[in-house]
C-alpha positions as CSV (number, residue, x, y, z in Angstrom):
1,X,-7.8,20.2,-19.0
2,X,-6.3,18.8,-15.4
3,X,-7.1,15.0,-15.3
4,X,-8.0,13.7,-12.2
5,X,-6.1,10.7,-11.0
6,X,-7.3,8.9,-7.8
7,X,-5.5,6.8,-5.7
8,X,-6.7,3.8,-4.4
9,X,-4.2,2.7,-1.4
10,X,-7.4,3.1,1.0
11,X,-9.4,0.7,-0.4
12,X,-6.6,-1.4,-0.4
13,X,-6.3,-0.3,3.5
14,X,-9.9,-1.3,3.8
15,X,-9.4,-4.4,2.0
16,X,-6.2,-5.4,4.0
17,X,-7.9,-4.6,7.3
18,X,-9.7,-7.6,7.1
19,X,-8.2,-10.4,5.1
20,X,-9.8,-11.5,2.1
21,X,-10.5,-9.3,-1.3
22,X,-13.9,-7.2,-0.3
23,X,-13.2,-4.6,-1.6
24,X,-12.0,-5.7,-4.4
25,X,-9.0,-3.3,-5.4
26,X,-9.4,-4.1,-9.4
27,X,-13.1,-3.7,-9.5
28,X,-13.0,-0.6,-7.7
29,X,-10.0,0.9,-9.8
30,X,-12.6,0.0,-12.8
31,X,-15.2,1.5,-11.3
32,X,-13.6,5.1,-10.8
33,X,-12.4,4.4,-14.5
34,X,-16.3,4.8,-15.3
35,X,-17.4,7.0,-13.3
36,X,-15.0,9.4,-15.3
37,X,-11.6,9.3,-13.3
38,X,-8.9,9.7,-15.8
39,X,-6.3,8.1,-14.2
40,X,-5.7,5.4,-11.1
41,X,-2.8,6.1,-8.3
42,X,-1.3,3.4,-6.2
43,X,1.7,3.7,-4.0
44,X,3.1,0.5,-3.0
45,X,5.1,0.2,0.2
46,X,7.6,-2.3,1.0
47,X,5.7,-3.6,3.9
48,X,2.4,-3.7,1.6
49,X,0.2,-2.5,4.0
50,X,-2.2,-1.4,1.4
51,X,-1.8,-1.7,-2.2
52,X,0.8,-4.8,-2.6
53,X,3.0,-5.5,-5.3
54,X,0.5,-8.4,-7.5
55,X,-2.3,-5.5,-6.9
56,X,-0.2,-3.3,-9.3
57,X,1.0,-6.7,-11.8
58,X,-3.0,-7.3,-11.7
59,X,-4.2,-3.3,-12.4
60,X,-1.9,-3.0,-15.0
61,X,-3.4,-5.7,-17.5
62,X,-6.7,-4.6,-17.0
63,X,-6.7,-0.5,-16.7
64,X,-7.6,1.3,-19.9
65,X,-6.9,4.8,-18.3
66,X,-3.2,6.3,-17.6
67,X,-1.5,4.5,-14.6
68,X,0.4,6.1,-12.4
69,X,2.5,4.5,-9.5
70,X,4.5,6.4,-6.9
71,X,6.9,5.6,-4.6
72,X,10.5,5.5,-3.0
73,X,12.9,4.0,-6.2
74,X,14.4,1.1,-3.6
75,X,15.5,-1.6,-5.7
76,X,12.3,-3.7,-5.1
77,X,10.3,-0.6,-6.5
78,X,12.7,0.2,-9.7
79,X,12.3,-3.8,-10.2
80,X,8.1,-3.6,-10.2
81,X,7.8,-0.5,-12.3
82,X,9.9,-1.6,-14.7
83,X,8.5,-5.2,-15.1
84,X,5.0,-3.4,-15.3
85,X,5.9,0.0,-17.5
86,X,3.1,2.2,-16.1
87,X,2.6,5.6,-17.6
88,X,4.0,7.4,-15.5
89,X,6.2,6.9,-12.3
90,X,6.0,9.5,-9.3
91,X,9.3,9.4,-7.4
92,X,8.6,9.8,-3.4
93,X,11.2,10.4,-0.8
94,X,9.2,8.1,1.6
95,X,10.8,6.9,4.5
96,X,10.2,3.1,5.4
97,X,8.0,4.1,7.8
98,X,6.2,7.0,7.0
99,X,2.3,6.8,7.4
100,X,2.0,9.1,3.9
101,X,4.2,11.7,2.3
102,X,5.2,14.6,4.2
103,X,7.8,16.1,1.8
104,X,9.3,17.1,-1.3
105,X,12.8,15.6,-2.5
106,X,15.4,17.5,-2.4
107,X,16.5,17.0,-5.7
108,X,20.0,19.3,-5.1
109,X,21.2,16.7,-2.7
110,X,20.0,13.7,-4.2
111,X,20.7,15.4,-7.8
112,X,23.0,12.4,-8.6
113,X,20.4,9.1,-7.2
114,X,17.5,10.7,-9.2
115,X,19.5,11.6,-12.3
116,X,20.4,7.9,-12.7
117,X,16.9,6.7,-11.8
118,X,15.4,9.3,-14.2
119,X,17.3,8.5,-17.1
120,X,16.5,4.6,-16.5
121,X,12.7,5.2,-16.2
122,X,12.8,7.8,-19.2
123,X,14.8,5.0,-21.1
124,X,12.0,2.4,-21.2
125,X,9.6,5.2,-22.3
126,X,8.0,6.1,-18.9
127,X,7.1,9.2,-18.3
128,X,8.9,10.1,-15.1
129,X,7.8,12.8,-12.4
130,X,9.7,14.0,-9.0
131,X,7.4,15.1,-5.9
132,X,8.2,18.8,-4.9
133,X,8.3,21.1,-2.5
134,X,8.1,24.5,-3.5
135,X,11.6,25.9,-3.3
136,X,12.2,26.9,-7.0
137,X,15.9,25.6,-6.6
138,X,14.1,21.9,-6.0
139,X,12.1,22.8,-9.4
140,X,15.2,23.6,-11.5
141,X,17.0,20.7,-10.5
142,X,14.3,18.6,-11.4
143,X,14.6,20.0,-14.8
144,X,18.6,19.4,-14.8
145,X,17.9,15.5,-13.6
146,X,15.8,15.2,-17.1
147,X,12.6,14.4,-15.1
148,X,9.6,15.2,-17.6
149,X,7.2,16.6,-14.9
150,X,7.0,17.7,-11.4
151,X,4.2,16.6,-8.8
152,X,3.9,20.0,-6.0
153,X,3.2,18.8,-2.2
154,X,0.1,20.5,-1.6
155,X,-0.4,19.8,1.8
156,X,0.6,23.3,3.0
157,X,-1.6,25.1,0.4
158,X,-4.6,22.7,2.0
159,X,-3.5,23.5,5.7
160,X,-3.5,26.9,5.0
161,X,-6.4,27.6,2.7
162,X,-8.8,27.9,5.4
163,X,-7.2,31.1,6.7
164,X,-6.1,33.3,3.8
165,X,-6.4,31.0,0.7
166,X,-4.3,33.4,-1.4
167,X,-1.8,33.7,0.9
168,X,-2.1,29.6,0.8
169,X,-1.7,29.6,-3.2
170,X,1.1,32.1,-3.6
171,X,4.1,30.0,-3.1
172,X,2.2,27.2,-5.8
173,X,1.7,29.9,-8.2
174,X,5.4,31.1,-8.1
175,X,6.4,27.0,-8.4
176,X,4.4,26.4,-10.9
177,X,5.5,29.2,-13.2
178,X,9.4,28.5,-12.5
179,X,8.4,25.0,-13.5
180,X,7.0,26.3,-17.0
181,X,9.8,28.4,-17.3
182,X,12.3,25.4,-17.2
183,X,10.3,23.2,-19.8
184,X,8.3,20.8,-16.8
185,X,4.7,19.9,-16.9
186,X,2.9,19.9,-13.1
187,X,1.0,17.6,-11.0
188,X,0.0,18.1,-7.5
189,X,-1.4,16.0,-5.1
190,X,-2.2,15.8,-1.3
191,X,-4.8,17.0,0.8
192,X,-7.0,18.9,-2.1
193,X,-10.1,17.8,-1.5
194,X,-13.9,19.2,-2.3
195,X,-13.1,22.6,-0.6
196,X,-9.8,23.7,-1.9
197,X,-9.5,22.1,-5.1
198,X,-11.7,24.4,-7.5
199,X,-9.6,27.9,-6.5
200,X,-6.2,26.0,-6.9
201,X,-6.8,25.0,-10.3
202,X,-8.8,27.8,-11.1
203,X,-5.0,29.7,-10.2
204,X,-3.0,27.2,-11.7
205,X,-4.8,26.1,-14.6
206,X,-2.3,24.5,-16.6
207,X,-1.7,22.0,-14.1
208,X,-1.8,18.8,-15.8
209,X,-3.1,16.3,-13.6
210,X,-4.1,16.0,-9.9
211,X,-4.0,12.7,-7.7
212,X,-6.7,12.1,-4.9
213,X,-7.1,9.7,-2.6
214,X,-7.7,10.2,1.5
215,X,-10.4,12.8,0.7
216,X,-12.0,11.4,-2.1
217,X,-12.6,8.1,-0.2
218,X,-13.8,9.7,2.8
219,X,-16.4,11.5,0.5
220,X,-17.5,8.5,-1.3
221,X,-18.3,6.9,2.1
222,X,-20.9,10.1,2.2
223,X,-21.7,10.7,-1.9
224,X,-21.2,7.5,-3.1
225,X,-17.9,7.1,-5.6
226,X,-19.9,7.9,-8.3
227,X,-21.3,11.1,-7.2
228,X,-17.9,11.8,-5.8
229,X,-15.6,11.7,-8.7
230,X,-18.1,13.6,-11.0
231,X,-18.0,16.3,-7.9
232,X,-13.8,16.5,-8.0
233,X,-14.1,16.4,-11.9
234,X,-16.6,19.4,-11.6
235,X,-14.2,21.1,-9.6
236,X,-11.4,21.2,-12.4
237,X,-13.6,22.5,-15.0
């Protein structure tokens, strides 16, 4: 069954906006644990504009659910991950910069860079995952770096699901099948939301675990986070 990870950056956003700790990042994170999310996201930036570095030190002793934390492997990152030893680490070619991902690695080019950082994360026993595009040559050199999963960029199956959603699934499919084919397990994340999520794991149901954030907040502001999560949850049964 896919496990639903959500990311809580915008509550830190919220949070941040103002000063202060309402809303409190931990509580929140422990909420969505009970309300059935399987997993918590962050994605700390250098500049910390939302989830900061003692956010993850702090979510870390208290989570009881698989804890995931993305991001560009800079030095400062590599050193927080590896103090902390989440479950998993999503590697992110985020620029500095960027207001949110917009892009797969490419792990041909950088085959060298995320070998080494692989092989260090897979070395302290954390389960290490590289965000895609869906150009199966990206795919099998994930596979060649040593990388145990891949996480697919799924804003361009959510941009395009509105006009022809199988022609919006078709490239995922493919990806996610050379990705079985070379012994990686799948994630996917950005931009599925309430609409779109049900039919892409319906297609790809062997994906193992999804991470939400933008759109599930924005719902919660409507459903309630409650309500919410059990409505994304629904959608991957």
């Amino acid at each position: 069954m896919t496990k639903l990870s959500v990311n809580i950056n915008k509550i830190a956003t919220l949070r941040n906006a103002r000063g202060g700790n309402c809303p409190d990042v931990l509580k929140v994170a422990l909420d969505c644990e009970t309300f059935g999310a399987e997993g918590i996201t962050v994605h700390p930036r250098p500049d910390e504009r939302h989830i900061r570095y003692q956010d993850v030190r702090l979510l870390k002793s208290q989570l009881t659910t698989e804890f995931n934390i993305e991001g560009n492997p800079q030095s400062s990152f590599m050193d927080l991950v590896l103090e902390v030893l989440p479950h998993q680490v999503t590697l992110v070619p985020d620029a500095h910069d960027a207001i949110t991902s917009n892009s797969g690695w490419d792990t041909q080019a950088h085959f060298h860079f995320l070998q080494d950082i692989t092989s260090t994360l897979t070395g302290k026993g954390i389960r290490t995952s590289i965000f895609v595009g869906t150009n199966p040559k990206d795919i099998e050199y994930a596979a060649k770096i040593g990388a145990n999963r891949v996480e697919l960029y799924t804003e361009p199956y959510a941009s395009q699901y509105p006009k022809n959603r199988e022609d919006a699934i078709r490239a995922f499919l493919q990806a996610a099948q050379v990705a079985r084919e070379n012994g990686l397990e799948v994630n996917a994340g950005h931009d599925l939301n309430l609409e779109n999520l049900s039919y892409f794991h319906q297609t790809i149901p062997w994906v193992m675990e999804v991470s939400i954030g933008h759109a599930l907040i924005a719902d919660a502001l409507y459903l309630g986070l409650e309500a919410t999560i059990q409505a994304y949850l629904k959608c991957l049964k």
